[in-house]
Short mmCIF file of the C-alpha atoms (twelve columns), coordinates in Angstrom:
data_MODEL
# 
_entry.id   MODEL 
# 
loop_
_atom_site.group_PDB 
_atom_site.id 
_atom_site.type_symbol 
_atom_site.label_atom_id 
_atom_site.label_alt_id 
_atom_site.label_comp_id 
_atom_site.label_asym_id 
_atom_site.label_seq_id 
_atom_site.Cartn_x 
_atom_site.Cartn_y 
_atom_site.Cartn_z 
_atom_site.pdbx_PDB_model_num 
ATOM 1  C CA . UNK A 1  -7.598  3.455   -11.360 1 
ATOM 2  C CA . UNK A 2  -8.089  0.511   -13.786 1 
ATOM 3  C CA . UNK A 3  -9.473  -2.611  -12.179 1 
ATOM 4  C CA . UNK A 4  -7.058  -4.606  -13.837 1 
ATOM 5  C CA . UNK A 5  -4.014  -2.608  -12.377 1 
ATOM 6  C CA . UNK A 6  -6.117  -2.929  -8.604  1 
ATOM 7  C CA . UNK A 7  -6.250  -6.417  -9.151  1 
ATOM 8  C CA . UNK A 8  -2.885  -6.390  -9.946  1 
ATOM 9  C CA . UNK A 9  -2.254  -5.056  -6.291  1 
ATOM 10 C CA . UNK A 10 -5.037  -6.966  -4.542  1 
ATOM 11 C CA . UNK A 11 -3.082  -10.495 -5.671  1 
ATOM 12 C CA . UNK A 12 0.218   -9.069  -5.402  1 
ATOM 13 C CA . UNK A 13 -0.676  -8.718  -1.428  1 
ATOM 14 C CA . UNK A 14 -2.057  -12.139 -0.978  1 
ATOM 15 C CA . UNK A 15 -5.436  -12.020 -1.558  1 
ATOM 16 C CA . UNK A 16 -7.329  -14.514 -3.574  1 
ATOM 17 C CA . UNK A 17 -10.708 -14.481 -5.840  1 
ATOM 18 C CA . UNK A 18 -13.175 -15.958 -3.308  1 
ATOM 19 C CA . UNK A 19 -16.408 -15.883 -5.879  1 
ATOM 20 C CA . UNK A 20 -18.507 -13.957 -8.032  1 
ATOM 21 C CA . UNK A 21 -21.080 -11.766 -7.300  1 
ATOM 22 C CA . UNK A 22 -23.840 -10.172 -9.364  1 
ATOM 23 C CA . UNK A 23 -21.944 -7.192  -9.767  1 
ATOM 24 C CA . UNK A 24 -19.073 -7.351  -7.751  1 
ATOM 25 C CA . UNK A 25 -16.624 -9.910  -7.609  1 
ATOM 26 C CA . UNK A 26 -14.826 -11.179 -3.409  1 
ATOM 27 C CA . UNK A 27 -11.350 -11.075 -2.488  1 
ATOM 28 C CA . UNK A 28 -10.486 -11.999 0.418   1 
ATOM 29 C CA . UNK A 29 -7.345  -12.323 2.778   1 
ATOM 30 C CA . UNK A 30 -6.075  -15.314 3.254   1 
ATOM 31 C CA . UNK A 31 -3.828  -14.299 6.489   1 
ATOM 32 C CA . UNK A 32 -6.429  -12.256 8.145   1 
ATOM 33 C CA . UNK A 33 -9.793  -13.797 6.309   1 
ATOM 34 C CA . UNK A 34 -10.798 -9.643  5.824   1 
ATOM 35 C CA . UNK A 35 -12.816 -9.853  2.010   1 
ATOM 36 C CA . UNK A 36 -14.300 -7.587  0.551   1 
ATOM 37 C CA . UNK A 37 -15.897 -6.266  -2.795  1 
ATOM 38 C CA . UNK A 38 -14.364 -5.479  -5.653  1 
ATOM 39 C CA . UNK A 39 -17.165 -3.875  -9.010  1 
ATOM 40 C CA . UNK A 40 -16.489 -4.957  -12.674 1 
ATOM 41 C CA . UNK A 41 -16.153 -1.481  -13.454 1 
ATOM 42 C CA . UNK A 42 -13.548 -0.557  -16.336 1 
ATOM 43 C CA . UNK A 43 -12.391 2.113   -14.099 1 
ATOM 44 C CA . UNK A 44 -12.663 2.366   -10.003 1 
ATOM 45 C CA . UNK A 45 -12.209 6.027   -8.320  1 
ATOM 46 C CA . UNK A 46 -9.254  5.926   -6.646  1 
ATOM 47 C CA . UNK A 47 -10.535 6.416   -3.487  1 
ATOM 48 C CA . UNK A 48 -12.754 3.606   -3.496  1 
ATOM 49 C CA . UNK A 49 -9.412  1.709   -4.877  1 
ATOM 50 C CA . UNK A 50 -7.654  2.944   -1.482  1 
ATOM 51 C CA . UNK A 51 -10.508 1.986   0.900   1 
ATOM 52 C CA . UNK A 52 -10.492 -1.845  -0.983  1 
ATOM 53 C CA . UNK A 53 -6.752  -1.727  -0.472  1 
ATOM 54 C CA . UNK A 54 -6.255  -0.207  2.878   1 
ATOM 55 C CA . UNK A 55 -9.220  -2.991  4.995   1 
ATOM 56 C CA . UNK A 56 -7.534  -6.255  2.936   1 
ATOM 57 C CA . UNK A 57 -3.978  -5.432  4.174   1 
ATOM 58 C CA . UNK A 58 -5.246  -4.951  7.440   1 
# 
């Protein structure tokens, strides 16, 4: 998956850009305060994509 298109979906469910990391940048939840990482990779493997997905719409 591009990151672009998963950060498409991340902000689509709510979640905003919380800061940048050295390699990673923090989204985070804003109804259940769940963040987590996100890498600056061109491309993310998809199932990395669904785990990133699956714990901020929890």
């Amino acid at each position: 998956m591009k990151r672009i298109d998963l950060i498409r979906e991340i902000e689509e469910i709510g979640c905003i850009l919380i800061r940048h990391g050295g390699k990673h940048d923090w989204y985070q939840n804003l109804m259940t305060k769940v963040a987590q990482p996100v890498p600056r990779h061109r491309e993310i493997k998809d199932s990395l994509a669904r785990h990133i997905l699956k714990m901020l719409k929890k």
